[in-house]
C-alpha positions, 0 to 999 in steps of 0.5 A: 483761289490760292494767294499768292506767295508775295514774300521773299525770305532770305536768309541773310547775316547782319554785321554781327552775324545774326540771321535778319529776314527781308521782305518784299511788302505790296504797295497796298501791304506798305500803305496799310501799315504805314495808316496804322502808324498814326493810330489804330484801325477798325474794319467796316464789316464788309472789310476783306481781311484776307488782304492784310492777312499776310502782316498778321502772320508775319507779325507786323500787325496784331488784331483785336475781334471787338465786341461788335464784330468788327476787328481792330488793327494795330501795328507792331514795332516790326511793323514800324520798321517795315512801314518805315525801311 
């Protein structure tokens, strides 16, 4: 089953004419990254990470696979931003 595309990039000057992308989070993307804004998160191991996918790729997100097999996130500054825009 294909995911589908839930971002919108644009391609859009800034004040200072440097190139700035936007983008359309999902509610569940923005209410992930916003739990992570107090402290990092371990998955159980059932956890799909497939959903949060899409915010590792983009940056917004780091993971850590720990030594259980479990995996640990963590936001980024651009994560900051994005949870808080």
């Amino acid at each position: 089953m294909k995911r589908p595309d839930r971002m919108t990039r644009r391609n859009v000057p800034d004040e200072v004419g440097e190139r700035s992308w936007s983008m359309e989070l999902t509610d569940l993307e923005r209410d992930f990254l916003r739990k992570l804004l107090g402290e990092s998160w371990v998955s159980p191991p059932t956890f799909d990470h497939e959903i949060v996918a899409r915010l590792v790729e983009l940056g917004l997100v780091e993971t850590e696979p720990l030594p259980s097999g479990d995996i640990e996130y963590r936001i980024t500054d651009a994560g900051r931003a994005a949870a808080t825009a």
